[in-house]
C-alpha positions as CSV (number, residue, x, y, z in Angstrom):
1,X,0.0,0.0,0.0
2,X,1.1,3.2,-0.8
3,X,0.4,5.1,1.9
4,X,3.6,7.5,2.3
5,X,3.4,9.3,-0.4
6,X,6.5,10.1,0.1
7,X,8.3,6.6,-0.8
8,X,6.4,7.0,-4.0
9,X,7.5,10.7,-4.5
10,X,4.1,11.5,-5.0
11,X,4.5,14.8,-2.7
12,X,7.4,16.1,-5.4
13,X,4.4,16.4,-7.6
14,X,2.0,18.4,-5.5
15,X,1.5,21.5,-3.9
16,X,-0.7,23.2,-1.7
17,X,-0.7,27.0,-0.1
18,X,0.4,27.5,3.2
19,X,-2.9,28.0,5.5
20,X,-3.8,28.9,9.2
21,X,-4.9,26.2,10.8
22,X,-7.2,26.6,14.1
23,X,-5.8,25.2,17.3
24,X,-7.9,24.6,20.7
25,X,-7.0,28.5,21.9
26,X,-9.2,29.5,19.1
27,X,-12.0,28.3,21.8
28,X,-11.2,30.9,24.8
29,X,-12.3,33.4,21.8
30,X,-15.8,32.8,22.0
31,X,-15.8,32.1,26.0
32,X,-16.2,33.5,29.3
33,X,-15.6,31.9,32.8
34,X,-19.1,30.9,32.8
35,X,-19.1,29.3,29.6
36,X,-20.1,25.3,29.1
37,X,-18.2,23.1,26.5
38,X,-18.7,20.0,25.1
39,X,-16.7,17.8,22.6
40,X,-17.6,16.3,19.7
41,X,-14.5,14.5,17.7
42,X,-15.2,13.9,13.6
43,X,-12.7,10.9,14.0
44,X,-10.8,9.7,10.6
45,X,-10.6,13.3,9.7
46,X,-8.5,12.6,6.6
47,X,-10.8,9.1,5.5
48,X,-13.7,11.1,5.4
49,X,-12.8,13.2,2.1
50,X,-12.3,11.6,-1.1
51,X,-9.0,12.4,-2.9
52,X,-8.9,14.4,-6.2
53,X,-9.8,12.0,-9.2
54,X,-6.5,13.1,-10.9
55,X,-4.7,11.6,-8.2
56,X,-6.3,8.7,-7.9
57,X,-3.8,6.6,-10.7
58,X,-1.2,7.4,-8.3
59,X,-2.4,6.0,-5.0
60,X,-3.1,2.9,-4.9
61,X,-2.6,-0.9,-3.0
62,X,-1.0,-3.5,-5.4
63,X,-2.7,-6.4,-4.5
64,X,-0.4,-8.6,-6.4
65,X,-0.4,-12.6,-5.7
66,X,1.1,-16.0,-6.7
67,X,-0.5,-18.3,-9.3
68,X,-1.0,-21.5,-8.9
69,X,1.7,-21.8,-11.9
70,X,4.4,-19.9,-10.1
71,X,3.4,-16.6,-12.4
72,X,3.1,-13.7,-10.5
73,X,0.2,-11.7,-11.6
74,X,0.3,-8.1,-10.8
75,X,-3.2,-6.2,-9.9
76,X,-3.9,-2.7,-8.2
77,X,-6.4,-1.0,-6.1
78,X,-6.6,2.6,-6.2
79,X,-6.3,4.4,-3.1
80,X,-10.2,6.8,-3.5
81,X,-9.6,8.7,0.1
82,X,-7.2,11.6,1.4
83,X,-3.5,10.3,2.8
84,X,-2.0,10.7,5.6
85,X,1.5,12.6,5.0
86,X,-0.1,13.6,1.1
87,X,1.0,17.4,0.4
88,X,-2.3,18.9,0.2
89,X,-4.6,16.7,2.3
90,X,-4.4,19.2,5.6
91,X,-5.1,21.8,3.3
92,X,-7.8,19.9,1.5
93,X,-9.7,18.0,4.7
94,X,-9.5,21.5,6.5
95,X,-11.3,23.7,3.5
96,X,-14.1,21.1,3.2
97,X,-14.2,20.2,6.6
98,X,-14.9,24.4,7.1
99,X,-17.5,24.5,4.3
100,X,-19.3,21.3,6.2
101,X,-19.6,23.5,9.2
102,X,-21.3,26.5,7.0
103,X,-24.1,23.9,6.7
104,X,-23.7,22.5,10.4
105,X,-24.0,25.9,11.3
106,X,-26.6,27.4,9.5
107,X,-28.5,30.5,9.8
108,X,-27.4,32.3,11.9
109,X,-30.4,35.6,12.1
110,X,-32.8,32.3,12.8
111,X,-33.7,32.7,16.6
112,X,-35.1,29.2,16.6
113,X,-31.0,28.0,15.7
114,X,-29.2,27.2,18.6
115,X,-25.9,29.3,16.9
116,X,-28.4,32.0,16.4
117,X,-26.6,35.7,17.3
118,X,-28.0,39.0,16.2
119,X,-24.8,41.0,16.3
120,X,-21.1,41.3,17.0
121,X,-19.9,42.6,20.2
122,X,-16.5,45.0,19.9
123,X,-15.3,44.6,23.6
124,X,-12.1,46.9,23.5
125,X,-10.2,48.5,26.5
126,X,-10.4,52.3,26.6
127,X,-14.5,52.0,25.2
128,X,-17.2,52.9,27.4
129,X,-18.5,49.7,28.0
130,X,-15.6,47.6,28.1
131,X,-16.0,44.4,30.5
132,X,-12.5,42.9,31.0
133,X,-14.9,39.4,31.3
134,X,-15.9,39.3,27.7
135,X,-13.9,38.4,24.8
136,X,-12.6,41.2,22.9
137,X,-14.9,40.6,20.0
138,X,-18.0,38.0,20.2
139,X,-21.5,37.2,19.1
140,X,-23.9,38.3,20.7
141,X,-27.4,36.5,21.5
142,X,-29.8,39.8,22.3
143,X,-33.0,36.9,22.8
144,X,-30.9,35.4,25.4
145,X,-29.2,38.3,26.6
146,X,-25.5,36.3,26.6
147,X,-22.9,35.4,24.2
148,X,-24.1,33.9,21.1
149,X,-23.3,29.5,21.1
150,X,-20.6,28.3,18.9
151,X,-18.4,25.7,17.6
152,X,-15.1,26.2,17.1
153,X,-12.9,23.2,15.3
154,X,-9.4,22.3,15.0
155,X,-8.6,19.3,12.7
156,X,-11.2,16.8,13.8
157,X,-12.2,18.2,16.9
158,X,-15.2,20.7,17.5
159,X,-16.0,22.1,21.0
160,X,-19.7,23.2,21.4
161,X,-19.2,26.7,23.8
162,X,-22.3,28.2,25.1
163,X,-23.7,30.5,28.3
164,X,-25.7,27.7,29.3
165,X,-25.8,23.7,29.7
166,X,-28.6,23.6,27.5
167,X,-27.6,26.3,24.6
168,X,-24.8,23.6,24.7
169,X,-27.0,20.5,24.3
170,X,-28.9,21.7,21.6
171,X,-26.0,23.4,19.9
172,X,-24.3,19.7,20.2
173,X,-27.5,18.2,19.2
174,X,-27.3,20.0,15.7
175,X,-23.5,19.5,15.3
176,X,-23.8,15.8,15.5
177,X,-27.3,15.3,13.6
178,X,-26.0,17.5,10.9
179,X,-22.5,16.0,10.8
């Protein structure tokens, strides 16, 4: 199997930009000390996007075996998901993993969403109403009267963040259901 691209020198042939990736202190943006979490993990992050059709003749598992005549008989499987160590699959898994969670997401003005805010909160030192408790900029939830829920993802892991344990059910709720 070929499943270090880099034995087959598959990498020399690709590219992919450099990106910023999110890491788990992109969650304290969205939180307070009286926020809730919960954690929902995507698992397989890389197995569940398929790998460019171009790119497919190039990955593959030679299944190759032994006939009963002693003549070896070769045969292939293409490889049809993202590698592990492939050039662009962080780049790749990350870009469609974010457009997934558009959808997951949804809309946002919908009160009846759980991720439903009405407007964005500029919290900066030196304003009138500056609370050194908030985040410097957040949603905000004016129907609840808190910070909006969110998700927040790095690689396969999401963390549901709300101001209460059951924003963060039902904001977990929809994350899983729609994943």
């Amino acid at each position: 199997m070929v499943y270090n691209p880099i034995a087959c020198s598959l990498n020399d042939a690709l590219w992919a930009p450099g990106f910023w990736m999110p890491t788990i202190i992109n969650v304290l943006d969205c939180a307070t000390a009286a926020s809730w979490f919960s954690d929902v993990d995507a698992a397989e992050m890389l197995l569940n996007y398929m790998l460019d059709v171009e790119v497919r003749p190039y990955v593959g598992v030679d299944v190759s075996w032994m006939n009963e005549e002693g003549d070896k008989t070769s045969r292939w499987e293409r490889w049809t998901r993202m590698v592990m160590g492939l050039t662009s699959s962080p780049y790749i898994t990350i870009r469609l993993f974010a457009w997934a969670m558009e959808i997951v997401i949804g809309d946002h003005t919908n009160p009846d969403n759980p991720f439903y805010w009405s407007k964005i909160k500029i919290n900066c030192p030196g304003t009138p109403d500056y609370d050194p408790t908030m985040p410097r900029c957040y949603k905000r939830n004016d129907v609840l009267g808190c910070i909006a829920a969110d998700c927040v993802t790095f690689v396969d892991d999401l963390r549901t963040i709300g101001a209460s344990l059951k924003l963060v059910q039902l904001a977990t709720h929809r994350v899983e259901t729609m994943m």
